[in-house]
N, C-alpha and C positions, 0 to 999 in steps of 0.2 A: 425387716425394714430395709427392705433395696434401696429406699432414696440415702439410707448412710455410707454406700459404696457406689452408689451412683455415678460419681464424679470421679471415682479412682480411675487414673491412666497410667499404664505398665509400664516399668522401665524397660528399657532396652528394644531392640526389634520385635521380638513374640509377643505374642496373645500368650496373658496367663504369667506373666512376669512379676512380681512384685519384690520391693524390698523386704528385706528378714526385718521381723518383728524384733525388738532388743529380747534377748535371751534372760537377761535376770527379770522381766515383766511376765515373761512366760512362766517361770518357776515361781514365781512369787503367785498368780491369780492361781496355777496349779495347786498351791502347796494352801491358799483360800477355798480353793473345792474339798481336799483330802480335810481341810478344819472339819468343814459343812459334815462330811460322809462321816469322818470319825464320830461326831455328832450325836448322829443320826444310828450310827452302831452303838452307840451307850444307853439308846434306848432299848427296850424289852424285845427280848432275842423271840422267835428270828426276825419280828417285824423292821428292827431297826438296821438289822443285817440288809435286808431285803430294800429298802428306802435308801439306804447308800448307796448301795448296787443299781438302784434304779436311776440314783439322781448322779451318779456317775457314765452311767449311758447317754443320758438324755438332756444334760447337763448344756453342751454345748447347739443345741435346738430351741432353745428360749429365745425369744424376739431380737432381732440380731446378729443373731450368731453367737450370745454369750451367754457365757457361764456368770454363776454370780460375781467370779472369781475375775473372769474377764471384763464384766463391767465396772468391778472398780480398778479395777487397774489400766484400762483404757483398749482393750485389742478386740477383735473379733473374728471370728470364725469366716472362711467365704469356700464359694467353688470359685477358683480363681479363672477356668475358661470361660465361665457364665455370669461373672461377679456378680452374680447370686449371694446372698448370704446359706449359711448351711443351717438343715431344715431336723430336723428327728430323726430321721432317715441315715442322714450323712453322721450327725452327731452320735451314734447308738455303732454304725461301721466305725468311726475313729477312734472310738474310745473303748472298744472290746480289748487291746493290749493291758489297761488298768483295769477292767469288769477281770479280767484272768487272773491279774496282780492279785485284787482284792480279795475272791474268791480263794485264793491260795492263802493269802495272808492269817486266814482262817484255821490253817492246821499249822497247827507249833514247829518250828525247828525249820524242819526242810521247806513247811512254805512261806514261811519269810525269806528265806535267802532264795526262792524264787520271784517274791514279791521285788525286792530288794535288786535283782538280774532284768525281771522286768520293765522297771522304774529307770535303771541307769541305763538300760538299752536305750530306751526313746530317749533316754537326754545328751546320750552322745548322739542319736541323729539327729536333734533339736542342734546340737551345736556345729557338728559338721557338715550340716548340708547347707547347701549356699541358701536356700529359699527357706530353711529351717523347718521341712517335714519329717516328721517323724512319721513312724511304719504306721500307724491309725492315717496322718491327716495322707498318704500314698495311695492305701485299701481305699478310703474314701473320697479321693481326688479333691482334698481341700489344704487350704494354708491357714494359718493364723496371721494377721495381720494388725499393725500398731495404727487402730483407726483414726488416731487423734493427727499423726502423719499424713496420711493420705487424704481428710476432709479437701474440700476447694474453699475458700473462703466465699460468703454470700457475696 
């Protein structure tokens, strides 16, 4: 839906600027996806492995730019030089650092504390980078954005 980014205008002098999304809306809709996946893994192995692992890729490709995760809690996905919203494509590139998580998470011991090294990885870049990209939304040249912010009023 590009008319919900339609009207965003970048801070500062560049093309492709936007304010950082609030950081606990981000772990909050993230941590609404991992409900969803874990879910979906309680179903009948390996289907339900396989379903979480997909809707974890593809998750942030739904009409939008959002996860389910992100539509209730208000942000959405963009390319921010095309303010475009982000398509399958881009969603499935951003989100291979958690499809790794997950996939690890699967073997006892050692791949949870890589799931675990994964996880905290992106969320120190979620929190120290000024635009708030972590290594998915860089590989696939998108932001997360707080859309309720940025609308234009009719």
């Amino acid at each position: 839906m590009a008319g919900e980014v339609g009207g965003i205008h970048p801070f500062g002098s560049s093309a492709g600027m936007y304010p950082k999304a609030q950081v606990l809306n981000r772990f909050i809709a993230k941590l609404i996806d991992l409900f969803i996946v874990a879910g979906a893994a309680g179903l009948v192995d390996p289907v339900g492995f396989l379903a979480g692992l997909a809707y974890i890729l593809v998750c942030d490709g739904f009409a939008g730019g959002r996860s389910i995760g992100k539509r209730l809690i208000g942000l959405q996905t963009i390319l921010p030089e095309t303010r475009a919203v982000a398509g399958f494509r881009e969603s499935i590139i951003r989100n291979v650092p958690f499809a790794v998580a997950q996939m690890a998470f699967a073997v006892p011991y050692v791949g949870w504390i890589v799931s675990a090294v994964v996880i905290a990885f992106e969320a120190v870049l979620i929190i120290g980078n000024e635009q708030g990209r972590r290594l998915g939304d860089e590989l696939a040249g998108t932001q997360v954005l707080d859309a309720g912010r940025l609308a234009l009023p009719d």
